[in-house]
N, C-alpha and C positions, 0 to 999 in steps of 0.2 A: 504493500500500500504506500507507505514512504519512497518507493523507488519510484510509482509511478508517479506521486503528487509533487518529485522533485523535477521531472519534464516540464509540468503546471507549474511549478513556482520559478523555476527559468524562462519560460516564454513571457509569464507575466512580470518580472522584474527586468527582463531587457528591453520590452516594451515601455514601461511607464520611467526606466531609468535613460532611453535612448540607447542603449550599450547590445554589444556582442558578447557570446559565452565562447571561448576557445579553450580546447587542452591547453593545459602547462608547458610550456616549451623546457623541456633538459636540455642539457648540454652533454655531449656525447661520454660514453661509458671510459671508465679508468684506462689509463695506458697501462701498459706492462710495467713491472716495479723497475727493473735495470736500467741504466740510466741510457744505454745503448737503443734499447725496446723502446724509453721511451721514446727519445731522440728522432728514432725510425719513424714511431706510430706520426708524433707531430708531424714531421717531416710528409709522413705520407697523407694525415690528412690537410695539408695547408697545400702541398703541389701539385697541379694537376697533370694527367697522364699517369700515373703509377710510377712516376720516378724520383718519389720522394726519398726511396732506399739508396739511391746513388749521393746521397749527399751527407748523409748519418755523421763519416769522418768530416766534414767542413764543418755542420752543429758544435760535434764533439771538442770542438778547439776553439769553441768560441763560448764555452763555462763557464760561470754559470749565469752568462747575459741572458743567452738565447731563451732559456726554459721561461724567464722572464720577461721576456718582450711576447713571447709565443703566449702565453698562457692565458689572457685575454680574447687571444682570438680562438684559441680552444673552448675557451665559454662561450663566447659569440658562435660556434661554429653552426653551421646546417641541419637541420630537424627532420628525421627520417620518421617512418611511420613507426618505430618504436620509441622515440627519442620525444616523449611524453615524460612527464613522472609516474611512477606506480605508486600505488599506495602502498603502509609498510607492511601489510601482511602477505608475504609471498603467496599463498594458498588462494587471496583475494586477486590476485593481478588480473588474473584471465576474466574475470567479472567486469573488475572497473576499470582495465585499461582505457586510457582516452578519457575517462569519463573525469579524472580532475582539473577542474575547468577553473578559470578566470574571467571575470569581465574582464573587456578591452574596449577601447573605442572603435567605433564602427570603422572598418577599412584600415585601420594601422596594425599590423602584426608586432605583439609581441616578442621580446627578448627573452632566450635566455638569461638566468643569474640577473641583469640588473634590472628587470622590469621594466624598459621602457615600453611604452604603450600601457600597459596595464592597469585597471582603476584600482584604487584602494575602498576599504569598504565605505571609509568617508566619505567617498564621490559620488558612489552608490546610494547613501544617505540621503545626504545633499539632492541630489536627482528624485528621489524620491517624494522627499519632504513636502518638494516644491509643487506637488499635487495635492498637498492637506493644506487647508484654508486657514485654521488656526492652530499653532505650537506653543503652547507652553513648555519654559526648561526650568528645572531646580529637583532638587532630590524631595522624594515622596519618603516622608518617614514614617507614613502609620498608614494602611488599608484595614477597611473595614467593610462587610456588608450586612446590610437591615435588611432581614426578611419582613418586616412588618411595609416598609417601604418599598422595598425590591430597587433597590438601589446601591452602590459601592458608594463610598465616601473615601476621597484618597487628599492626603493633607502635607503640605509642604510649608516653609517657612513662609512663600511665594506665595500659595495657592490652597482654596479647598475644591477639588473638584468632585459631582455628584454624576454615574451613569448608571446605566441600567445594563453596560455588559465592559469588561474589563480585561485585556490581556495582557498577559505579566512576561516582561520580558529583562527583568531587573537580576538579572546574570544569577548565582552561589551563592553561597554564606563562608566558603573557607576561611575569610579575611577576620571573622568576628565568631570562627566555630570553639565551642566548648573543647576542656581538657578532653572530656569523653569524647567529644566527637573526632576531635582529632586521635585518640587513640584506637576509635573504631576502625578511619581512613588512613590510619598508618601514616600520618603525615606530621615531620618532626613535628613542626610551631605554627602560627600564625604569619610568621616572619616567612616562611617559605610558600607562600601561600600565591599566584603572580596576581591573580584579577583581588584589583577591592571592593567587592561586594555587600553590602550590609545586609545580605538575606531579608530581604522586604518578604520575597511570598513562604520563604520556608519559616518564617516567625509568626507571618497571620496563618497558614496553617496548623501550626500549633495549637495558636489562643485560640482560634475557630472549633480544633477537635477532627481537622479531616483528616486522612488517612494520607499516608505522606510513603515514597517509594524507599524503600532501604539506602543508606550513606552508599555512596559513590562519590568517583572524581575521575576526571584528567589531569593524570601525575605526569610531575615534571621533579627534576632533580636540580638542586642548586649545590653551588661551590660558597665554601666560609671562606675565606670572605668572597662575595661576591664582586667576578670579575667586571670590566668594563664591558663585554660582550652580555653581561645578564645571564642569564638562567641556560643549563644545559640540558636544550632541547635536543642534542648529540654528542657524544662524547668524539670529540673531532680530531683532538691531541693525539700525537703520534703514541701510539701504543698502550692507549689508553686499560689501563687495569684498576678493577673495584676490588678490593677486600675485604673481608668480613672479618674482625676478631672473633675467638671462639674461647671457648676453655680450654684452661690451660697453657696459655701465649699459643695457640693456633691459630691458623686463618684458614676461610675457606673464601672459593670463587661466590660471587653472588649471583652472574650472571651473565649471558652474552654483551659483552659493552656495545656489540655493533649496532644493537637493536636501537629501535626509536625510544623517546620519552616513556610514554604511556607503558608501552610494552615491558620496558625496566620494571616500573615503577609497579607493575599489578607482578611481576614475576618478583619483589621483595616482598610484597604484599602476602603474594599467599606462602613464600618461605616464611612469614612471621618472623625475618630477620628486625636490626636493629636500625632505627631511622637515620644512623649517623653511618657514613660509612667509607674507607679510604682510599683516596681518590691518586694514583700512581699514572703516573707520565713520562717518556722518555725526554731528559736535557741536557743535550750536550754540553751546556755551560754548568753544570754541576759537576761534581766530585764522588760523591756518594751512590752507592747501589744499593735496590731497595734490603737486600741483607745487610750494610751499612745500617739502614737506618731503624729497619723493623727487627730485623734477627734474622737466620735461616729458616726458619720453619715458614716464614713469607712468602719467600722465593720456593721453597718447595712446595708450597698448596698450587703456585702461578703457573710451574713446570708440572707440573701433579696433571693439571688441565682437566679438572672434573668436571667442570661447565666448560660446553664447549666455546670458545669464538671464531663466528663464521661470516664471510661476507661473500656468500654465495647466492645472496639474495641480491638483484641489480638496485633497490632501494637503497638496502647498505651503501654499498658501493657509493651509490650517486649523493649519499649524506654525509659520507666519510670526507668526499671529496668536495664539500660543498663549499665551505669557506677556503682552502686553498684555491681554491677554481675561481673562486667568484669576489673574496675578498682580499684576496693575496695574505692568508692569516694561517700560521700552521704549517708552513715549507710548502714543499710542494703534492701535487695531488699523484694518488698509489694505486697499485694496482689492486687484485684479491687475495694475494698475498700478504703483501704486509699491511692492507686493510686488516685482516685477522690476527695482527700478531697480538702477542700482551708485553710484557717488560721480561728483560730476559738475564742473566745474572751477571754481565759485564756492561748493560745497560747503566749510564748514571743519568739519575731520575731525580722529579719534584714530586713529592708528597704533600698532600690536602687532605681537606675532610667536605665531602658531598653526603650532603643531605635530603634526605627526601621531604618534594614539594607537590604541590600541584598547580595549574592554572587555574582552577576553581572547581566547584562541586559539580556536580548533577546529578542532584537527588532536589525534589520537589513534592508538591502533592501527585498521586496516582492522578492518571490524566485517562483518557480514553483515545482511539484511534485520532478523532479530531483536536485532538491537546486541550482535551475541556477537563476540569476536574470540579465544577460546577456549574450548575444550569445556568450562570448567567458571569464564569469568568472560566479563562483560558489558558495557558503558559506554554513559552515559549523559550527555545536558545537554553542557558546554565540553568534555567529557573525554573524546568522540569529534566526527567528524565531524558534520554536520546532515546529517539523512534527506529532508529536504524540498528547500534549494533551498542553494546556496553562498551566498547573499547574505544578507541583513536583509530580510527582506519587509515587516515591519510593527511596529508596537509589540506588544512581547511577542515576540519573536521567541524570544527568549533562554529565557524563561522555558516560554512553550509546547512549545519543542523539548525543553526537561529533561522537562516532566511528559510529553509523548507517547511519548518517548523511552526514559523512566523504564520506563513504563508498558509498552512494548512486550519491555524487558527483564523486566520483575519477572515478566512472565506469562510467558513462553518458559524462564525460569529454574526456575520455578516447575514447569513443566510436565514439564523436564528430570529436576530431581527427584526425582517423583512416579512416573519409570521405573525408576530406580536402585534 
């Protein structure tokens, strides 16, 4: 049902926003790790005729400019019919390939990596807005509805407004969740929390007595302290390894690092490991190896390799290399090889502590197919459950589930009524 009312809620937002929906433009799959492999691959795909391989030794002597100057237009490069993004569950590709879309302006092709062309959801707003006659803006801090009256009463510092049908699209509660709730969603603090949400509908829920869907989130993991890139939506650093203390000074693996956010974050979840956990990284500029700095029994859980890391999924891949590619941050971008690696006992490494986060909740009151969880209000986006799937499926998740979501309320509400 969600699948098909999201064809409906993209005709009608490209319509009334003026906008195009296109795939995601990628930018083409890892080179080989060897500096030779890579050299070649550039090479062959920047020169036309297939004789990119006759010049590998002229590259090779021009280190480490070239990969540099090149590495731009490998982001920019040509978009084949697989050269989409996938969503991150391999299992799911052959379903939604193509299917993660963008607005763009009508008739300009988007970019790979920098987005040009492409709307942001602000635009889409904006565009949209400019079809409602009147907007009120300020934070709504109390909803309520009268059954005696059949009316919602919603109160801001601003404003008291009075209707007779209401949809809530006022994001989570992570930002203001109880010690218990955050011990239910396994999420260190508040402090890791990304969206600031005041849980408007999951608190009149409450005081109301509805029936409200089990704790959930969209976990995300953050670094102490947190770096100037924000929140690690992928572990991107060269050889990135998570560890777990155990008893007894052991550690174990906690999980595939290549994997996306969400995917971590529910695979700690249901290990019922600890929210805190150590964040290993290969640095040349350092001195110390992680037995340096943890002990051996560290480095032998990491060579141990009981959780595997794999990047034989092309999402991996295309996320590993995502800021090397795109923002020139992290060296350069790797193959499937040393996308899988972990830190290894001659490696000198930086140690952190990554915490588990999330981008906010989505748990809300029980909703029904049309996102109603009462006869005369609606929820939509962080402020109910997702209609499609518990997890993160893809970039955009977040955002597509609001406008589908949206979308499937504004029109059942609407339709509601239009009986009245």
């Amino acid at each position: 049902y969600v699948m098909r009312r999201a064809g409906e809620a993209q005709a009608f937002v490209a319509a009334a926003a003026g906008c195009e929906f296109e795939p995601v433009a990628a930018y083409s799959d890892a080179p080989p790790d060897s500096w030779l492999g890579r050299l070649g691959w550039w090479a062959w795909r920047l020169i036309p005729g297939g004789l990119g391989s006759a010049y590998c030794a002229v590259l090779t002597a021009a280190l480490p400019v070239v990969p540099l100057l090149l590495r731009p237009l490998w982001c920019l490069g040509g978009c084949g019919t697989r050269a989409t993004w996938p969503v991150y569950d391999a299992q799911l590709e052959h379903i939604f390939q193509g299917k993660v879309k963008w607005a763009v302006t009508p008739k300009r092709e988007a970019t790979p990596c920098l987005q040009l062309g492409n709307l942001q959801m602000a635009d889409l707003m904006r565009a949209l807005l400019a079809h409602v006659p009147t907007v009120l803006t300020g934070v709504v801090n109390n909803a309520s509805f009268s059954e005696a009256e059949g009316v919602w009463t919603l109160e801001s510092a601003a404003f008291v407004v009075k209707s007779k049908a209401a949809i809530f699209a006022s994001g989570g509660f992570g930002a203001v969740a109880t010690a218990a709730e955050l011990h239910q969603l396994h999420v260190h603090s508040t402090d890791e929390v990304h969206a600031r949400n005041d849980g408007l509908l999951w608190r009149t829920a409450a005081a109301a007595g509805w029936a409200r869907e089990p704790l959930n989130a969209w976990y995300l993991e953050m670094l102490d302290p947190l770096p100037p890139l924000g929140p690690s939506w992928f572990l991107w650093e060269p050889r990135a390894t998570v560890l777990q203390p155990t008893s007894g000074g052991a550690y174990a693996l906690l999980y595939d690092e290549a994997k996306s956010y969400d995917t971590r974050g529910r695979a700690r979840r249901r290990a019922n490991a600890s929210t805190e956990s150590l964040y290993i990284t290969l640095d040349r500029t350092s001195r110390q190896t992680t037995t340096d700095l943890l002990g051996p029994a560290a480095q032998q859980a990491i060579d141990a390799g009981e959780v595997p890391k794999s990047c034989d999924s092309r999402s991996d891949r295309l996320w590993r290399n995502y800021l090397p590619t795109c923002a020139f941050v992290f060296g350069q971008p790797v193959g499937a090889d040393e996308c899988g690696r972990r830190v290894g006992r001659e490696d000198t490494v930086r140690l952190r502590r990554l915490k588990q986060g999330c981008i906010d909740t989505i748990s809300g009151p029980v909703v029904d197919m049309n996102q109603r969880f009462h006869p005369a209000g609606w929820a939509a986006g962080n402020a109910a459950s997702p209609g499609l799937a518990q997890q993160y499926i893809g970039p955009g998740s977040t955002l597509g589930n609001a406008l589908v979501s949206g979308y499937i309320a504004a029109s059942h509400a609407a339709s509601q009524l239009e009986r009245r």
